[in-house]
N, C-alpha and C positions, 0 to 999 in steps of 0.2 A: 112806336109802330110795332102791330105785331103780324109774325111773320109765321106761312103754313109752310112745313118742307116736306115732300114724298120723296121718298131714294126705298131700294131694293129692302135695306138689313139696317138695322140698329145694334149692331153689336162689337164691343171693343175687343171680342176677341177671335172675329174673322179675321182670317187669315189673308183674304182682299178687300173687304170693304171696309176692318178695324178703326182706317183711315178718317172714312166720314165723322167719327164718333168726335176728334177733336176738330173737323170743323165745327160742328155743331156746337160743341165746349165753347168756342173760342166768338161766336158769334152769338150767344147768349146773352155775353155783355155787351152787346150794341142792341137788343131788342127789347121790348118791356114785358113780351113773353112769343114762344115759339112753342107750335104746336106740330113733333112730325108725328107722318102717316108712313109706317113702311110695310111690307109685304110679309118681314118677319122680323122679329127681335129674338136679343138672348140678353146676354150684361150690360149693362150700362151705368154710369155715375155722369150725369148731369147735373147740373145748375136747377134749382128750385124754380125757376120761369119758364123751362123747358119740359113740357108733357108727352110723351111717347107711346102712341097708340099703334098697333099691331091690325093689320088684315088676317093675319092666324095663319101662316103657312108652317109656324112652330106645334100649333097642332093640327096642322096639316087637314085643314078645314077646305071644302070646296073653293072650286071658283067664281059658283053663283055667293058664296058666303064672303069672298073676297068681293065681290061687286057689291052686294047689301051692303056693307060697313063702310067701303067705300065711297058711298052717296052718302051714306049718312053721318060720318067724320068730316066729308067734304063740304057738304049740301046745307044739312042741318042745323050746321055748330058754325056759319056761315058769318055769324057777328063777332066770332073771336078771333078773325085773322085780316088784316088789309092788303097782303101781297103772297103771291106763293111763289114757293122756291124747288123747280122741279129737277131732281137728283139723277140724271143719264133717261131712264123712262120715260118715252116718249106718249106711251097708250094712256099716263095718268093725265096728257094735256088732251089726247084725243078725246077722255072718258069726261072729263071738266071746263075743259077748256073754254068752251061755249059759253057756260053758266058763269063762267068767273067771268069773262065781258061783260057780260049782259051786267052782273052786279059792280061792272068799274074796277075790277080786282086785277093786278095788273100781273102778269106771269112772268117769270124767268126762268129759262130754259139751260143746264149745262149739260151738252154733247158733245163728245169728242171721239166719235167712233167716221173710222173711213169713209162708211158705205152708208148708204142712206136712199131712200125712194119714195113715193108721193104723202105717205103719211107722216114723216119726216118734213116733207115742204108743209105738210096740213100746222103740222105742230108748232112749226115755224112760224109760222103767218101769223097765228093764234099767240103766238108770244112775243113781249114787249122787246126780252133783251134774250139774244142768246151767247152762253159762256162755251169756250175752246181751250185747248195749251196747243194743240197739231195747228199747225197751217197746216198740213194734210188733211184735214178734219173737214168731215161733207160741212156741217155746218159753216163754212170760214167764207164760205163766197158771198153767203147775204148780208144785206145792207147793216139789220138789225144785231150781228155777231161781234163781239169783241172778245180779243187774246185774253187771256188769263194767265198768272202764275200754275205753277202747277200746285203748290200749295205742303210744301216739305216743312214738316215739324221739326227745328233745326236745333231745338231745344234737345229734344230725344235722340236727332239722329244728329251726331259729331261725332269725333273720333275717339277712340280710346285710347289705350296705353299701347305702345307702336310694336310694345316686342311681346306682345300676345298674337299679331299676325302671323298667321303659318306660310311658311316662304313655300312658293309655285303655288299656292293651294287658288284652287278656283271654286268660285261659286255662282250659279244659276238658280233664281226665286222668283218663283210665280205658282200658277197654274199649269198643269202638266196638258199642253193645247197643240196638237199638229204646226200651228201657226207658230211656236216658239221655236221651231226649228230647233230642237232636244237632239234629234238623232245627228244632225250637223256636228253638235259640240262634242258627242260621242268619237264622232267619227276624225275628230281633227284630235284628239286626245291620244286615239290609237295611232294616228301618225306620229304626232310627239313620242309617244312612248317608243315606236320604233325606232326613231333615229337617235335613241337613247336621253330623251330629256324626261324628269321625273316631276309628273305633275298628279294631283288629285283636283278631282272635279266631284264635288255634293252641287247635286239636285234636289231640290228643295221644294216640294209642292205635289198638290195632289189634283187627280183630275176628277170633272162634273158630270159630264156627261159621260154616255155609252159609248161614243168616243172616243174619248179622250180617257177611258179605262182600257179600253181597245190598244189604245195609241204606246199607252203604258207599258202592258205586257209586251210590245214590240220593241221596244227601249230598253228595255231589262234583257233580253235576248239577244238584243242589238249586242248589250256593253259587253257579255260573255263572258271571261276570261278576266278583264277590266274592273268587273265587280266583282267576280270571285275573290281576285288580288285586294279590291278597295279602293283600284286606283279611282274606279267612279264609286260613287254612292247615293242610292237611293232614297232620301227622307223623305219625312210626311210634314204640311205644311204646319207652322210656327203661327201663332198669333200676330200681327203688324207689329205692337207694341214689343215684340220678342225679337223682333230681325237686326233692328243694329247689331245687339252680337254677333249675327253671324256676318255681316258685313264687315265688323272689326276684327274679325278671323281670319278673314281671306283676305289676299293679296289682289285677284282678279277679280271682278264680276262680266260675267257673259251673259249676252242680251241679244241673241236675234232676232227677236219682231222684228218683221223687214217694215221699211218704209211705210209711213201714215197711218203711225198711231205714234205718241208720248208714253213710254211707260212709266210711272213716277219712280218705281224701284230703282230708275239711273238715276235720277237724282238721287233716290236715298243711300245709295252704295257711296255716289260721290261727295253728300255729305259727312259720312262715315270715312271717309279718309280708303276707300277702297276704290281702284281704278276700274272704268269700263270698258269691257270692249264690243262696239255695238253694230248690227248691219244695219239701225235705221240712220239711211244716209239724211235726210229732213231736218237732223237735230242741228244747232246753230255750230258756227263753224270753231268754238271752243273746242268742241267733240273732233275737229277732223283728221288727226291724227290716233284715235283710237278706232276709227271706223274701218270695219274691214267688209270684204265680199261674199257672199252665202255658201264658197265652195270649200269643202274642209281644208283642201290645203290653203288657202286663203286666210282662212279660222283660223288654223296650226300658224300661219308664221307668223299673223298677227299677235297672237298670243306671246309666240317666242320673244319678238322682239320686244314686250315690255317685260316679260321675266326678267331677258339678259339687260334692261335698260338701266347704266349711273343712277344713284340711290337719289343723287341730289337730282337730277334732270326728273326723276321718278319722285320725287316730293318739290319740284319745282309745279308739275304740272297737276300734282294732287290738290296743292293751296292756287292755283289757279282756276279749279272747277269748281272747290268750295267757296272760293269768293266769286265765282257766278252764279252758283244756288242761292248765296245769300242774299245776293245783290238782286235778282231776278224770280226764283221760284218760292221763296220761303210762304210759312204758313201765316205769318202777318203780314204779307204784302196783296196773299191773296184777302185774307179777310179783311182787309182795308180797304179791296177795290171793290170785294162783292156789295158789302156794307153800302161804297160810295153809289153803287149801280143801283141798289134795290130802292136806295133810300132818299 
């Protein structure tokens, strides 16, 4: 069988979509060739049955030029694919969707974002199977939807050597988004610091839009004092393939996306052997002792209590979360089901 995939980036060394790069690795050897379409590329090392064609946002080519190449990647070359594999973008089934019916071509759709509205249900309709990790996920209520692993390379991310961990050190990795509630973690940091407990917190990510540039400079401002000292700090984001280290650095990882979304980066902390502490209350109830409430003192003491927590109770529940990654989210369990679904 061979198989079309459309996703945003093709590149192993974004710093959020790096990700994709080993599914696609890993599901090369289940197809007899795979053709992706993405919006932009940059590095990559694939498998020889895997061809990677670009819409040129790398050089920053129109969007009538992104639609030309589009039909004609999609439309044209129409004999070299029997199923498509469409990567969160939903406008690639609105722009296709039709014409791959019409030729029997069957779609699969994976979305896992909260929010969703009629062109969302359009996409839907139009597609055979759709993939989730959220039960919070707009897509989870239709017929057609099935859970997913989240899909954690367990290979790359495991723990390291235990006394390179920096004791209190925290770490936050993402995207620098209003929605990560950044200024929260700020602000419960300054309470710990006050009541005299010595913590660092790196922030780790950079932001995309005007925004979330915006959002930034109020963070930096926010930390004041904080960052002068170092207790916070400000980095710029890490390639995917680069972040276990920093997860085998830290002792915490902090994760506020509130409720209804998955972000894989908790898994990938907890397969790193680094504890989380998360406000999305939705995550299964492994997580429920690490879950705290979005108010900084809430933040502050949840933190405390796993700084001051028994080393052993503290690697009792580390090899507790790693063996639900592995059991539950790893990157062969996902490529094992997508495989099963498409094929």
């Amino acid at each position: 069988m061979r198989l079309l995939i459309l996703t945003q980036k093709m590149d192993i060394n974004d710093p959020i979509l790096g990700f994709f790069h080993n599914w696609v690795q890993k599901l090369a050897s289940n197809f007899e060739k795979i053709s992706v379409v993405c919006l932009e590329k940059g590095k990559y090392h694939l498998p020889q049955n895997v061809e990677v064609f670009s819409l040129g946002k790398e050089n920053k080519k129109s969007r009538f030029f992104y639609l030309v190449k589009f039909f004609n990647l999609c439309f044209f070359q129409s004999l070299n694919y029997d199923s498509v594999f469409v990567h969160m973008n939903q406008e690639h089934i609105l722009l296709g969707g039709i014409f791959w019916k019409f030729l029997g071509k069957k779609i699969y759709f994976w979305r896992n974002h909260p929010k969703g509205n009629v062109l969302t249900r359009t996409a839907v309709f139009l597609s055979e199977k759709i993939f989730y990790t959220s039960p919070e996920s707009y897509t989870a209520r239709f017929k057609n939807a099935e859970i997913m692993p989240v899909g954690i390379d367990t290979e790359k991310f495991k723990p390291g050597i235990s006394n390179l961990r920096i004791k209190n050190s925290i770490l936050s990795l993402g995207r620098i988004s209003p929605i990560k509630n950044i200024e929260g973690m700020i602000k419960a940091v300054e309470i710990l610091t006050q009541k005299g407990v010595r913590v660092k917190l790196d922030i780790v990510g950079d932001p995309v839009n005007k925004e979330d540039f915006s959002y930034l400079e109020q963070l930096k401002v926010a930390a004041g004092r904080l960052a002068d000292s170092e207790t916070i700090k400000f980095l710029s984001a890490v390639p995917n393939d680069k972040t276990p280290d920093l997860y085998r650095q830290h002792q915490l990882f902090l994760n506020l996306t509130p409720t209804g979304s998955f972000d894989k980066s908790i898994l990938e902390a907890v397969a790193c052997g680094c504890l989380p502490i998360v406000a999305n209350q939705s995550l299964d109830s492994v997580f429920d002792e690490l879950k705290t409430l979005t108010q900084p003192e809430q933040i502050a003491d949840k933190i405390s209590q796993w700084l001051n927590t028994e080393s052993k109770i503290d690697s009792k529940k580390t090899e507790e979360l790693q063996k639900y990654v592995l059991l539950n989210h790893s990157l062969s369990a996902l490529i094992d089901q997508l495989v099963a679904q498409i094929k």
